[in-house]
C-alpha positions as CSV (number, residue, x, y, z in Angstrom):
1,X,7.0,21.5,3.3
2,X,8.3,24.3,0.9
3,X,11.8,23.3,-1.0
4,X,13.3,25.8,-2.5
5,X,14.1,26.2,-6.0
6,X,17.2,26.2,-7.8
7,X,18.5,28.4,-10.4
8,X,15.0,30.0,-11.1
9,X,16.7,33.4,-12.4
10,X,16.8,34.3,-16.0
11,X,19.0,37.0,-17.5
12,X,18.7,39.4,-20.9
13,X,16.4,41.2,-21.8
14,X,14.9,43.9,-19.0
15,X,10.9,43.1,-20.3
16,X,11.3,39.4,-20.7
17,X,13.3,39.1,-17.5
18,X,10.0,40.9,-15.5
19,X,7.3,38.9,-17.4
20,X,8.8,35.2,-16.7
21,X,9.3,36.6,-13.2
22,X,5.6,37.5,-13.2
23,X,4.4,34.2,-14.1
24,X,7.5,32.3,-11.7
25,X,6.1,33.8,-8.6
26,X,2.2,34.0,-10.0
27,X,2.0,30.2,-10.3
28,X,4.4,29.3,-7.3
29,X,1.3,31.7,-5.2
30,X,-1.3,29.2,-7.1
31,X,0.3,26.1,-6.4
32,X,1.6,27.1,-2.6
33,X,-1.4,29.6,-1.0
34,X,-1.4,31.0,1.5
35,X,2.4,32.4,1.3
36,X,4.3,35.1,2.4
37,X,7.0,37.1,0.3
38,X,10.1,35.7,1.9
39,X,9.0,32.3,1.1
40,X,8.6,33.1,-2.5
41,X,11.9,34.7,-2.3
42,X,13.6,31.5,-0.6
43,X,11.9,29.2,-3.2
44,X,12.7,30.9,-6.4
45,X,16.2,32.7,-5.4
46,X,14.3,35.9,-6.3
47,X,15.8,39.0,-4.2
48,X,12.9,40.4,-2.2
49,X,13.0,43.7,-3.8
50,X,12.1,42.0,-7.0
51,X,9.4,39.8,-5.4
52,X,8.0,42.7,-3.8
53,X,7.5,44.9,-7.0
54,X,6.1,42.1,-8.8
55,X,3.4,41.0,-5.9
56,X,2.8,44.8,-5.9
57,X,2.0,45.1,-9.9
58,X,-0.7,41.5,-9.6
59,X,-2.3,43.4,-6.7
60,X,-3.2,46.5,-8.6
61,X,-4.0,43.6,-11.1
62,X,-6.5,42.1,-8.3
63,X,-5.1,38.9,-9.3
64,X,-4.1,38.7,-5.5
65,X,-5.1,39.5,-2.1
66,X,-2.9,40.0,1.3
67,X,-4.3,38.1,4.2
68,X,-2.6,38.3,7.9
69,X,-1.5,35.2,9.3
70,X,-2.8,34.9,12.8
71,X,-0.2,32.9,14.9
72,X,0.6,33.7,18.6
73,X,3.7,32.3,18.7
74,X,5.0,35.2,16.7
75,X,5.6,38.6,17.7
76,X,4.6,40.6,14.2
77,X,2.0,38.2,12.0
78,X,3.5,38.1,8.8
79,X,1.2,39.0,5.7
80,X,0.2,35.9,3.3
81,X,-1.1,35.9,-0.3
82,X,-3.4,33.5,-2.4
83,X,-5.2,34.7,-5.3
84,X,-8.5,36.9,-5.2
85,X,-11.5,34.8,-6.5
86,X,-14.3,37.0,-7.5
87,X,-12.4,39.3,-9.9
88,X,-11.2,37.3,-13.2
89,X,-13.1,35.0,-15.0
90,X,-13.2,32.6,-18.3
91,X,-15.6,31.0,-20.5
92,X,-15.8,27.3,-20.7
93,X,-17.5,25.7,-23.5
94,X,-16.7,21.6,-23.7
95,X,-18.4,20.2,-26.9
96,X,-19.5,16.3,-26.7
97,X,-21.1,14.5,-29.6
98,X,-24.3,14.5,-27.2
99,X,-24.1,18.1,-25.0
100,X,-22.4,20.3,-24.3
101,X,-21.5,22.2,-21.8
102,X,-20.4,25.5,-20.2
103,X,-19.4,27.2,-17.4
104,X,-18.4,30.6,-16.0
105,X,-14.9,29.9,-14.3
106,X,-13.0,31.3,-11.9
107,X,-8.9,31.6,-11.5
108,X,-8.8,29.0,-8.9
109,X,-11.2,26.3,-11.1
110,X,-14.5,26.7,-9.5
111,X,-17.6,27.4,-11.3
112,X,-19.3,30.4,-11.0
113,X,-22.8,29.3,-13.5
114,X,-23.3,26.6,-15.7
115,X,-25.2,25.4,-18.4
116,X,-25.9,22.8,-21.3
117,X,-27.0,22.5,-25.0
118,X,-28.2,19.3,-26.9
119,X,-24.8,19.3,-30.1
120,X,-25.6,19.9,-33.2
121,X,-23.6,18.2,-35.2
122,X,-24.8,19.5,-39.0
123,X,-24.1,23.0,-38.8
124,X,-20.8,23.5,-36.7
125,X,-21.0,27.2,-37.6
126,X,-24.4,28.0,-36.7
127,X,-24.1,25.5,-33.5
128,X,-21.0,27.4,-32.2
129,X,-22.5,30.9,-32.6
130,X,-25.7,29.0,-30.8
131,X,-22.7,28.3,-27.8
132,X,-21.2,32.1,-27.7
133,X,-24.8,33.3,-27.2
134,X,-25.5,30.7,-24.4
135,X,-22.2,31.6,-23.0
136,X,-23.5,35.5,-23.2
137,X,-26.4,34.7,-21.1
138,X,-24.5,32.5,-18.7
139,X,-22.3,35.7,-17.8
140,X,-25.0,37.9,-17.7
141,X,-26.8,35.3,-15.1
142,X,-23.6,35.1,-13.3
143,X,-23.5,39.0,-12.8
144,X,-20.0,38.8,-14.4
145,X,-18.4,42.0,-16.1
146,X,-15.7,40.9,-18.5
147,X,-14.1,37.3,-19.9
148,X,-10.8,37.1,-19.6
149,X,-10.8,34.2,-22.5
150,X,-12.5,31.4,-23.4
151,X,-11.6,28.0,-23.9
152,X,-12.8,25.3,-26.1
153,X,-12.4,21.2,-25.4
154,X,-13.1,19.0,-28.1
155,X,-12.8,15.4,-28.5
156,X,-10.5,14.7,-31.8
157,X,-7.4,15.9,-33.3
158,X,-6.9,19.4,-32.4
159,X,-4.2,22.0,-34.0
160,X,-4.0,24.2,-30.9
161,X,-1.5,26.8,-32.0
162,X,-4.8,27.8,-35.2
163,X,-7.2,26.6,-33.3
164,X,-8.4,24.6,-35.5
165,X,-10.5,21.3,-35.1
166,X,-8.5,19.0,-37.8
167,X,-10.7,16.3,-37.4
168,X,-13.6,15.5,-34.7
169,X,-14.9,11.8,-35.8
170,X,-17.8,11.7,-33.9
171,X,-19.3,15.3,-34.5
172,X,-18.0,14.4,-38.4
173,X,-16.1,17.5,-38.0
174,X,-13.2,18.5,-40.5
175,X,-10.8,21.5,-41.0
176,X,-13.1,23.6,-38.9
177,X,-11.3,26.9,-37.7
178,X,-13.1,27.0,-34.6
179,X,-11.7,29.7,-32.9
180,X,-11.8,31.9,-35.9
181,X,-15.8,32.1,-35.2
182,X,-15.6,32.7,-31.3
183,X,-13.2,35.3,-32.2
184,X,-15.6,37.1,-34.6
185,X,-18.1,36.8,-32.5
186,X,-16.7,37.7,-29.2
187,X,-14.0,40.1,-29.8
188,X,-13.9,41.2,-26.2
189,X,-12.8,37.8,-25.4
190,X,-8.9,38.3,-25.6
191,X,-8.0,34.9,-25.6
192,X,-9.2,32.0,-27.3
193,X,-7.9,28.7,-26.6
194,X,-8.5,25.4,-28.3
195,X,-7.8,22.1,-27.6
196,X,-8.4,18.5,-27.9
197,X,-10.4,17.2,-24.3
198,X,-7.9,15.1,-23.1
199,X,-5.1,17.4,-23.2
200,X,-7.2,19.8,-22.0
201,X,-8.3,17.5,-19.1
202,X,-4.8,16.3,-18.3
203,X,-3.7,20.2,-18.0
204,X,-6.9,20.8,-15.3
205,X,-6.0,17.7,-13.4
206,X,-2.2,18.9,-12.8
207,X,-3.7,22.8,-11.9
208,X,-7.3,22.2,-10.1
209,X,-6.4,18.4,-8.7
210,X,-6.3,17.6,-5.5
211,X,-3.9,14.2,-5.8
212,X,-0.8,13.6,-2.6
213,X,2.1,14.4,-4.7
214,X,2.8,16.5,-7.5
215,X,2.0,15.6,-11.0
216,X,5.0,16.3,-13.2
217,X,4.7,13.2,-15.7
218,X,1.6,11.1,-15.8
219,X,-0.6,10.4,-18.9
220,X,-4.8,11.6,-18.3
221,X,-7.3,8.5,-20.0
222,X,-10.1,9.9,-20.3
223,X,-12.9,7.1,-21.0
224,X,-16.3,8.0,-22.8
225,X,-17.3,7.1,-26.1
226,X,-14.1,7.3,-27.2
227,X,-11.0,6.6,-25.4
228,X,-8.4,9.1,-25.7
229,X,-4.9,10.6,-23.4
230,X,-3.4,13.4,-22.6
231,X,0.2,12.8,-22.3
232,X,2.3,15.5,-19.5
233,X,6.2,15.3,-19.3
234,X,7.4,17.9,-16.9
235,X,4.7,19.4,-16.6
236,X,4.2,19.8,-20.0
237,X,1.3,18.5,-22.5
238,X,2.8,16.5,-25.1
239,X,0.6,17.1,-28.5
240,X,3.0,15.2,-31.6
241,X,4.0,16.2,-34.5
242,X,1.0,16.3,-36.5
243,X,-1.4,16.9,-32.8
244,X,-2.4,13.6,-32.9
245,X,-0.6,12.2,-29.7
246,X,-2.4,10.1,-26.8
247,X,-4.6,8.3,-29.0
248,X,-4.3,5.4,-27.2
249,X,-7.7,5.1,-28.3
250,X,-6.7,3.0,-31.1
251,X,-3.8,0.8,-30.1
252,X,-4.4,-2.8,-30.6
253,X,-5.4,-5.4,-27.9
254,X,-6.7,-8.4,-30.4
255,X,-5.4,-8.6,-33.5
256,X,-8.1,-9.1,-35.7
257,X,-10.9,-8.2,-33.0
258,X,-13.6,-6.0,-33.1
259,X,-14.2,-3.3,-36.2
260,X,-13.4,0.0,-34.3
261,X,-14.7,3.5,-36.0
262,X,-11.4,4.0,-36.9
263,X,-11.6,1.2,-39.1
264,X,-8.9,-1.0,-37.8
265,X,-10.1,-4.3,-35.6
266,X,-9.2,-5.1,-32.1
267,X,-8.5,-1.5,-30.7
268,X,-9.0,-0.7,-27.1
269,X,-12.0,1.8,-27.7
270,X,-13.6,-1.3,-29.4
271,X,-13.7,-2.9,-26.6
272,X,-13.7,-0.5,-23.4
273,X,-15.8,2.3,-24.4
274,X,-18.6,3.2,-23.2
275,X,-20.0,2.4,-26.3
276,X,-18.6,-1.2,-26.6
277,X,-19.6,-2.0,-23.1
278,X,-23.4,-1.1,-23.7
279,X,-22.6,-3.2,-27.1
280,X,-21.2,-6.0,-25.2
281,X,-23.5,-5.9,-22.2
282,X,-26.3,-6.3,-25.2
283,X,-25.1,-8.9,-27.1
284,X,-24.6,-10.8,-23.6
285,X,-28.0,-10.8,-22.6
286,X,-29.5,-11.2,-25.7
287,X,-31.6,-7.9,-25.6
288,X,-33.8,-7.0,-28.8
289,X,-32.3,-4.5,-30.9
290,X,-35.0,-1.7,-29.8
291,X,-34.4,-2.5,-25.9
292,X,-30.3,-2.0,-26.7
293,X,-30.8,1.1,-28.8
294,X,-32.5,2.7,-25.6
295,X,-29.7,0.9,-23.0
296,X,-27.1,3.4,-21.7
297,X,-23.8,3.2,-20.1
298,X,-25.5,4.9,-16.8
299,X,-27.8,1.9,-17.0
300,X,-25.3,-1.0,-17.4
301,X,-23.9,0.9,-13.8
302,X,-26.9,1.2,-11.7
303,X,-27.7,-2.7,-12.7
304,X,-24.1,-3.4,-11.9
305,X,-25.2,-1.6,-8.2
306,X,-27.7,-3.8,-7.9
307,X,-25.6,-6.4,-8.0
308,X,-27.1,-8.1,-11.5
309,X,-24.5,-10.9,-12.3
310,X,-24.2,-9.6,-16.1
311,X,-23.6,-6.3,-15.6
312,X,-21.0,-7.0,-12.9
313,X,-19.5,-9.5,-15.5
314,X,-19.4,-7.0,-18.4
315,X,-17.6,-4.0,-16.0
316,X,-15.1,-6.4,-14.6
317,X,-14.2,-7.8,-18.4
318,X,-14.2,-3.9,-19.4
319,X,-11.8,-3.3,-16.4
320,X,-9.6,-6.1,-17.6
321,X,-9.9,-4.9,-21.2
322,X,-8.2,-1.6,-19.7
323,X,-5.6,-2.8,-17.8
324,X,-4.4,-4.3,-21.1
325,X,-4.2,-1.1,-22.6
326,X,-3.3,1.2,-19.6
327,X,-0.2,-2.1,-19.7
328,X,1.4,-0.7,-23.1
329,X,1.1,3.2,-21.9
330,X,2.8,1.8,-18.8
331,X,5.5,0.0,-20.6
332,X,5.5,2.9,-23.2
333,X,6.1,5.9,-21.1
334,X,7.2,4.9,-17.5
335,X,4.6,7.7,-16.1
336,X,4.2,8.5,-12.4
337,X,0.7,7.8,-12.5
338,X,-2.0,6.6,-15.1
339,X,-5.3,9.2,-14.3
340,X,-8.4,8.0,-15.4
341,X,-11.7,9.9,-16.0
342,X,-15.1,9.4,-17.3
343,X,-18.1,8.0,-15.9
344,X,-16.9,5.0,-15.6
345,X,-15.1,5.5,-12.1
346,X,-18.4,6.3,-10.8
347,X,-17.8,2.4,-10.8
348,X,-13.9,2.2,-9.7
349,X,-14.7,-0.2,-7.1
350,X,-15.6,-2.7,-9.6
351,X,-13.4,-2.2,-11.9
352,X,-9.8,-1.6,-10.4
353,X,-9.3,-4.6,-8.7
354,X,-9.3,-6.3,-12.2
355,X,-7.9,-3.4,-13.9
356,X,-5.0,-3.3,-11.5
357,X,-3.9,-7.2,-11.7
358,X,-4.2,-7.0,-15.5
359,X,-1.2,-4.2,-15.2
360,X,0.2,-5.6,-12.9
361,X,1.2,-8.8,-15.5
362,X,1.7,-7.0,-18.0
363,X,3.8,-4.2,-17.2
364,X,7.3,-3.7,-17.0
365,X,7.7,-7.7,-18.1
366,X,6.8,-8.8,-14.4
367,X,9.1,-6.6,-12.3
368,X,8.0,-5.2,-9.6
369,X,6.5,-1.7,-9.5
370,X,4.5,0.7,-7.6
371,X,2.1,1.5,-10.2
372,X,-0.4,4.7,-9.8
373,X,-3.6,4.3,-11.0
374,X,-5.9,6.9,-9.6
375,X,-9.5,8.1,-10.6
376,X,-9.5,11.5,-11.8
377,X,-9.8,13.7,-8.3
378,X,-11.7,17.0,-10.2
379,X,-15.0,16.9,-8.9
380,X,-16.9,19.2,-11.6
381,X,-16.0,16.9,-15.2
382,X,-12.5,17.6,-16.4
383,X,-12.8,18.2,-20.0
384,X,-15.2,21.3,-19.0
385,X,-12.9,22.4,-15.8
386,X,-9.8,21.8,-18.6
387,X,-11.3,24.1,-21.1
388,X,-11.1,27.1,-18.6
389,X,-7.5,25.9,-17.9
390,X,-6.7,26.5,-21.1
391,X,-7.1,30.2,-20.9
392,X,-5.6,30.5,-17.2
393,X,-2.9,28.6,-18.4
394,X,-2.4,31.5,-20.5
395,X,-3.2,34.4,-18.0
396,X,-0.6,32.9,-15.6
397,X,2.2,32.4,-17.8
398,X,1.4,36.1,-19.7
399,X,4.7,35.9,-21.4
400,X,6.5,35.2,-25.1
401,X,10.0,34.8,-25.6
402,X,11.2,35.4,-29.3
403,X,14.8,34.5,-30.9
């Protein structure tokens, strides 16, 4: 069901007023194709003259195509729109402190090609020059003509508006002005976007997920070998002062507990990591220190499949040991929904059921609540589908309004 908007119109200046219309009716197409023109008049309050000339300018764009709806029960079928895949693409590079990835990306979030590199962590220079060329041969694979943009996600403390990485701890990154390089090095890029992974995987989950309601305020944990959030109020990424929100990472669970990387004890990513739960699964069953240096987090799952006692103990605790922590972001930030994402919902079964009861004592000091916790619904993995976002973010909402 469509419900209109309210008080969508903006007055002033002739230029502004088109480009926020632009982007108003490109991104009510994304979110609502197929749709006709009088619906995106009814819905924004737009008059149809002006919804008209502005569908007309993104189809000489080739941002959208007219499709006829076929219904019987109508004399004349009226003529939809959605956008045209095929036509406009970005780069996607996602750099792990393991691989890294990329993709060719289409406007509506699918892949067009994809591919991998084993990070380098000693020369980030070299390494991301070593990226833009792999991205070069991905598009010439992919038979693609131009990039649009290209995105970057990165797992640590991001300053977005300089692209610049301020500090990645586990590629022992510092004051690296990433997208400096890309845009030395691909100049035909146009836009280069950079950001930390779990904003950027927050941002893909509210364009490319496929959740039943609307995600206007929920917070993105994204669990790996670090822990780290993405925070979205209305619809909006929340990034702090000094771009260091949603490190929920390091909040403290036991006072005293576990050294973290950070330095501090006790923190969550101490304990529910997929590096702390290889740790812990190792230091349960007593493995010598060459069989756990070779033990992954994929191999902790499949024994957990197979229904090994340990295992299943260790991804139970670990659920427990994020319900205590997805508790305080509850209690913290009243969000519609908690998302989480990571391999580890490859085991949600397992570990809900105990994740859920934990919150469920915890939060909200015992009152009664319908709390949304939901595995992340992007099938491709979200901090590479979130670093196209990033630049289609920016293609749909083409637009700057300066005081």
């Amino acid at each position: 069901m469509l419900v209109p908007r309210q008080n969508t119109m903006i007055g002033g200046n002739v230029k502004v007023v088109k480009s926020v219309n632009r982007a108003l009716i490109l991104n009510l197409i994304r979110e609502h194709q197929p749709i006709s023109r009088i619906q995106i008049a009814k819905m924004t309050g737009l008059n149809k003259s002006t919804v008209s000339s502005v569908v007309a300018e993104l189809l000489d764009e080739q941002l959208l195509i007219e499709e006829e709806d076929r219904d019987r029960n109508v004399g004349r079928n009226p003529i939809n729109l959605r956008l045209q895949k095929g036509r406009h693409f970005v780069g996607a590079i996602n750099i792990d402190a393991r691989l890294t990835r990329i993709a060719m990306m289409d406007i509506d979030g699918s892949f067009a090609g994809t591919a991998s590199l084993e990070t380098v962590v000693d020369n980030p220079e070299d390494f991301v020059m070593r990226c833009v060329a792999e991205l070069r041969t991905l598009k010439k694979s992919s038979e693609i003509a131009l990039l649009r943009g290209i995105g970057v996600s990165i797992a640590g403390i991001v300053d977005s508006t300089q692209s610049e990485v301020i500090v990645a701890p586990n590629l022992k990154w510092k004051d690296f002005r990433i997208g400096e390089i890309i845009d030395a090095a691909w100049q035909e890029a146009g836009i280069v976007v950079v950001d930390n992974d779990s904003n950027a995987s927050a941002l893909a989950e509210m364009w490319f997920g496929s959740h039943a309601m609307e995600l206007r305020n929920f917070v993105f944990l994204s669990v790996g070998p670090g822990i780290g959030a993405g925070i979205v109020i209305d619809k909006k990424l929340v990034r702090g002062e000094s771009h260091a929100s949603g490190e929920f990472g390091h909040m403290t669970i036991f006072e005293g507990g576990q050294l973290c990387s950070c330095g501090n004890k006790g923190c969550l990513e101490s304990y529910a990591s997929s590096r702390a739960v290889v740790r812990r699964y190792a230091d349960l069953c007593r493995l010598h220190p060459d069989e756990a240096a070779r033990l992954t987090f994929a191999d902790i799952m499949a024994r957990a499949e197979g229904e090994e006692a340990e295992a299943r103990a260790i991804l139970l605790e670990t659920g427990r040991f994020l319900g205590m922590g997805v508790a305080k972001i509850v209690n913290a930030l009243d969000p519609q929904a908690i998302i989480i994402g990571g391999r580890i919902i490859q085991v949600w079964d397992t570990i809900y059921p105990e994740m859920f009861k934990t919150i469920s004592q915890r939060s909200f000091f015992g009152k009664p609540r319908d709390i949304k916790i939901l595995p992340s619904s992007l099938a491709a993995d979200p901090r590479l589908v979130g670093a196209g976002t990033l630049v289609i973010k920016e293609l749909f909402n083409d637009y700057k309004i300066i005081l």
